[in-house]
C-alpha positions in Angstrom: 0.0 0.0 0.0 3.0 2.4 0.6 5.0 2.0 -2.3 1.9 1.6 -4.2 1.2 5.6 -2.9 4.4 6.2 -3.1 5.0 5.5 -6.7 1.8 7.0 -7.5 2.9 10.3 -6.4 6.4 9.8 -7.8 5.5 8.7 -11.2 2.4 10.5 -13.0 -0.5 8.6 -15.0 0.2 9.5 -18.3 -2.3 8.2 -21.4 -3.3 9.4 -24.9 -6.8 11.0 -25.3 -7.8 6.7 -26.8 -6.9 5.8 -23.4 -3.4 4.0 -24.2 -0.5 4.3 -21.5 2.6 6.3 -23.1 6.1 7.0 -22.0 6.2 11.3 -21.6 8.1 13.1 -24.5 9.4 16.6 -24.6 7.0 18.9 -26.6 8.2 21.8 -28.2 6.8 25.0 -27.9 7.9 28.8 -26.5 7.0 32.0 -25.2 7.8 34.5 -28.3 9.4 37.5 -27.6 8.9 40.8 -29.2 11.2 43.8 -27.9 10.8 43.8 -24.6 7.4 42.3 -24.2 7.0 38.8 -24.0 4.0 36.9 -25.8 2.3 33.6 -25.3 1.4 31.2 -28.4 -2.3 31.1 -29.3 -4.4 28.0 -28.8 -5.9 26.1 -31.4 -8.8 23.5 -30.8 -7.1 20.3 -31.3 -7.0 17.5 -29.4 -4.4 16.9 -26.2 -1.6 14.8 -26.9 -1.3 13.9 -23.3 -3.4 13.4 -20.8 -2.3 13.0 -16.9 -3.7 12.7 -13.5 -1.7 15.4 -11.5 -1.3 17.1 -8.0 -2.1 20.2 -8.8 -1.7 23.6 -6.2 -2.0 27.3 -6.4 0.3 30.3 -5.8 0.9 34.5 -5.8 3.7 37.0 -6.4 4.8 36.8 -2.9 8.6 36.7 -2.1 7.3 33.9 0.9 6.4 31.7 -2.0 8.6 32.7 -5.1 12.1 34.4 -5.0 13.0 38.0 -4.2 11.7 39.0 -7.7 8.2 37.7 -6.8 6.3 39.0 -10.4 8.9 37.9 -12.5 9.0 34.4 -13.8 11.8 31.9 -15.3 12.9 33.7 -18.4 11.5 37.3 -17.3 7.5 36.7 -17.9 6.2 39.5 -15.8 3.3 38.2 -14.1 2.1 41.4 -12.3 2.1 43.1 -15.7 0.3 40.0 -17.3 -2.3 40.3 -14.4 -3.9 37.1 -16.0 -4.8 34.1 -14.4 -3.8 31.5 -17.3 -0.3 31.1 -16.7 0.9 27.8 -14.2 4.6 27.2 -13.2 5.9 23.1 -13.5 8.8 21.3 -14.3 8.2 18.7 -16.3 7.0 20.4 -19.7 8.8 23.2 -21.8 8.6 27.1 -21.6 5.1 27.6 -23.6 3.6 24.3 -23.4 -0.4 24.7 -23.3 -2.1 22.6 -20.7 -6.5 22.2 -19.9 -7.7 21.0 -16.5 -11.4 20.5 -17.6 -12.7 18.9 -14.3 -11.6 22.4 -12.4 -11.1 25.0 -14.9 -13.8 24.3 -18.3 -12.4 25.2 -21.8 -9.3 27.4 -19.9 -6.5 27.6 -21.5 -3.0 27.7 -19.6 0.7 28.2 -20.8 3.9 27.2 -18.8 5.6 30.4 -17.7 7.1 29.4 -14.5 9.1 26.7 -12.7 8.8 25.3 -9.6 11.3 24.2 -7.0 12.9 21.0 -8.1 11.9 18.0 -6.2 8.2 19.0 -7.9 9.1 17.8 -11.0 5.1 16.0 -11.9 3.2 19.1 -10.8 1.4 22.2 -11.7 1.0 25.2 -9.7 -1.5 27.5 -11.1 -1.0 31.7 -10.5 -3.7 33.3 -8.6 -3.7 37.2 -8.1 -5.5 36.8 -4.9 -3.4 35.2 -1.7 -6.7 34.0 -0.2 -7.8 32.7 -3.9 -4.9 30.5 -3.9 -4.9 29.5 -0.2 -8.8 28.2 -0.7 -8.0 26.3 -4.0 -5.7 24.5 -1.9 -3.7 21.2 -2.9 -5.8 18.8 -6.1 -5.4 16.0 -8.4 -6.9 16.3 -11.3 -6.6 15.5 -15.1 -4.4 17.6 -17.0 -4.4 17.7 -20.5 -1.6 18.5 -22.2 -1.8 20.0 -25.7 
Protein backbone atom coordinates (compact mmCIF):
# COMPACT_ATOMS: atom_id res chain seq x y z
CA UNK A 1 0.00 0.00 0.00
CA UNK A 2 2.99 2.35 0.63
CA UNK A 3 5.02 1.99 -2.34
CA UNK A 4 1.88 1.63 -4.16
CA UNK A 5 1.22 5.64 -2.95
CA UNK A 6 4.35 6.21 -3.05
CA UNK A 7 5.04 5.45 -6.71
CA UNK A 8 1.80 6.99 -7.54
CA UNK A 9 2.94 10.26 -6.42
CA UNK A 10 6.40 9.76 -7.83
CA UNK A 11 5.53 8.73 -11.25
CA UNK A 12 2.39 10.47 -12.99
CA UNK A 13 -0.53 8.57 -14.95
CA UNK A 14 0.23 9.54 -18.29
CA UNK A 15 -2.26 8.25 -21.39
CA UNK A 16 -3.35 9.40 -24.91
CA UNK A 17 -6.77 10.95 -25.34
CA UNK A 18 -7.85 6.68 -26.75
CA UNK A 19 -6.89 5.79 -23.41
CA UNK A 20 -3.39 4.04 -24.25
CA UNK A 21 -0.55 4.27 -21.48
CA UNK A 22 2.57 6.29 -23.11
CA UNK A 23 6.14 7.03 -21.99
CA UNK A 24 6.20 11.29 -21.56
CA UNK A 25 8.07 13.14 -24.51
CA UNK A 26 9.36 16.57 -24.62
CA UNK A 27 7.03 18.90 -26.58
CA UNK A 28 8.19 21.81 -28.22
CA UNK A 29 6.83 24.98 -27.93
CA UNK A 30 7.91 28.79 -26.51
CA UNK A 31 7.01 32.04 -25.18
CA UNK A 32 7.79 34.54 -28.30
CA UNK A 33 9.44 37.48 -27.59
CA UNK A 34 8.94 40.82 -29.15
CA UNK A 35 11.24 43.81 -27.94
CA UNK A 36 10.83 43.84 -24.55
CA UNK A 37 7.44 42.35 -24.24
CA UNK A 38 7.02 38.82 -24.03
CA UNK A 39 4.03 36.92 -25.80
CA UNK A 40 2.25 33.58 -25.31
CA UNK A 41 1.39 31.18 -28.44
CA UNK A 42 -2.30 31.08 -29.28
CA UNK A 43 -4.41 28.01 -28.80
CA UNK A 44 -5.91 26.11 -31.43
CA UNK A 45 -8.78 23.49 -30.82
CA UNK A 46 -7.14 20.27 -31.26
CA UNK A 47 -7.03 17.50 -29.43
CA UNK A 48 -4.38 16.91 -26.15
CA UNK A 49 -1.61 14.84 -26.88
CA UNK A 50 -1.29 13.87 -23.34
CA UNK A 51 -3.41 13.44 -20.76
CA UNK A 52 -2.27 12.96 -16.90
CA UNK A 53 -3.68 12.70 -13.47
CA UNK A 54 -1.71 15.37 -11.52
CA UNK A 55 -1.31 17.07 -8.01
CA UNK A 56 -2.11 20.23 -8.79
CA UNK A 57 -1.65 23.61 -6.20
CA UNK A 58 -2.02 27.30 -6.39
CA UNK A 59 0.29 30.25 -5.83
CA UNK A 60 0.89 34.45 -5.85
CA UNK A 61 3.71 36.97 -6.39
CA UNK A 62 4.81 36.82 -2.89
CA UNK A 63 8.55 36.69 -2.13
CA UNK A 64 7.29 33.90 0.91
CA UNK A 65 6.38 31.73 -2.00
CA UNK A 66 8.60 32.70 -5.14
CA UNK A 67 12.10 34.36 -4.98
CA UNK A 68 12.96 38.01 -4.22
CA UNK A 69 11.66 39.02 -7.74
CA UNK A 70 8.16 37.65 -6.85
CA UNK A 71 6.34 39.02 -10.43
CA UNK A 72 8.94 37.90 -12.47
CA UNK A 73 8.96 34.36 -13.78
CA UNK A 74 11.77 31.95 -15.35
CA UNK A 75 12.90 33.67 -18.42
CA UNK A 76 11.50 37.30 -17.34
CA UNK A 77 7.47 36.70 -17.90
CA UNK A 78 6.18 39.51 -15.80
CA UNK A 79 3.35 38.23 -14.15
CA UNK A 80 2.08 41.36 -12.28
CA UNK A 81 2.15 43.05 -15.72
CA UNK A 82 0.35 40.01 -17.34
CA UNK A 83 -2.26 40.33 -14.43
CA UNK A 84 -3.94 37.13 -16.05
CA UNK A 85 -4.77 34.07 -14.43
CA UNK A 86 -3.77 31.51 -17.32
CA UNK A 87 -0.33 31.06 -16.73
CA UNK A 88 0.92 27.82 -14.19
CA UNK A 89 4.65 27.16 -13.18
CA UNK A 90 5.91 23.13 -13.46
CA UNK A 91 8.81 21.31 -14.32
CA UNK A 92 8.22 18.69 -16.33
CA UNK A 93 6.99 20.37 -19.66
CA UNK A 94 8.80 23.22 -21.83
CA UNK A 95 8.63 27.13 -21.59
CA UNK A 96 5.12 27.61 -23.58
CA UNK A 97 3.64 24.25 -23.39
CA UNK A 98 -0.41 24.70 -23.35
CA UNK A 99 -2.11 22.59 -20.68
CA UNK A 100 -6.45 22.18 -19.94
CA UNK A 101 -7.67 20.99 -16.46
CA UNK A 102 -11.38 20.55 -17.65
CA UNK A 103 -12.65 18.88 -14.26
CA UNK A 104 -11.63 22.42 -12.40
CA UNK A 105 -11.15 25.01 -14.90
CA UNK A 106 -13.85 24.32 -18.26
CA UNK A 107 -12.39 25.23 -21.78
CA UNK A 108 -9.30 27.37 -19.94
CA UNK A 109 -6.45 27.56 -21.49
CA UNK A 110 -2.97 27.66 -19.59
CA UNK A 111 0.75 28.25 -20.85
CA UNK A 112 3.92 27.17 -18.82
CA UNK A 113 5.60 30.44 -17.71
CA UNK A 114 7.06 29.38 -14.55
CA UNK A 115 9.11 26.70 -12.74
CA UNK A 116 8.76 25.31 -9.62
CA UNK A 117 11.30 24.23 -6.99
CA UNK A 118 12.94 21.01 -8.11
CA UNK A 119 11.90 18.02 -6.17
CA UNK A 120 8.23 18.97 -7.89
CA UNK A 121 9.09 17.82 -11.04
CA UNK A 122 5.15 16.02 -11.92
CA UNK A 123 3.23 19.11 -10.77
CA UNK A 124 1.43 22.15 -11.71
CA UNK A 125 1.01 25.21 -9.71
CA UNK A 126 -1.52 27.51 -11.13
CA UNK A 127 -1.04 31.67 -10.48
CA UNK A 128 -3.68 33.27 -8.62
CA UNK A 129 -3.72 37.15 -8.14
CA UNK A 130 -5.53 36.75 -4.87
CA UNK A 131 -3.43 35.23 -1.74
CA UNK A 132 -6.68 34.02 -0.22
CA UNK A 133 -7.78 32.72 -3.93
CA UNK A 134 -4.88 30.48 -3.92
CA UNK A 135 -4.95 29.50 -0.24
CA UNK A 136 -8.80 28.21 -0.65
CA UNK A 137 -8.03 26.34 -3.97
CA UNK A 138 -5.74 24.53 -1.90
CA UNK A 139 -3.75 21.18 -2.90
CA UNK A 140 -5.81 18.76 -6.07
CA UNK A 141 -5.44 15.96 -8.39
CA UNK A 142 -6.93 16.30 -11.26
CA UNK A 143 -6.61 15.53 -15.14
CA UNK A 144 -4.42 17.58 -17.01
CA UNK A 145 -4.44 17.66 -20.49
CA UNK A 146 -1.63 18.49 -22.15
CA UNK A 147 -1.81 19.98 -25.73
Amino acid sequence: MVISLVFDLAVPKAIHADGEFVFIEPITQQVYTSGTRNYLPEAKDREPRLVMELPISAYNSLVGQTDNSPCIAARGFNLCEHNQEDVIATNFLPMGAQVGIPELFGDRVFTVVDRMNARYYYNIDIWMREYEDAKAFGFKYATVEVF
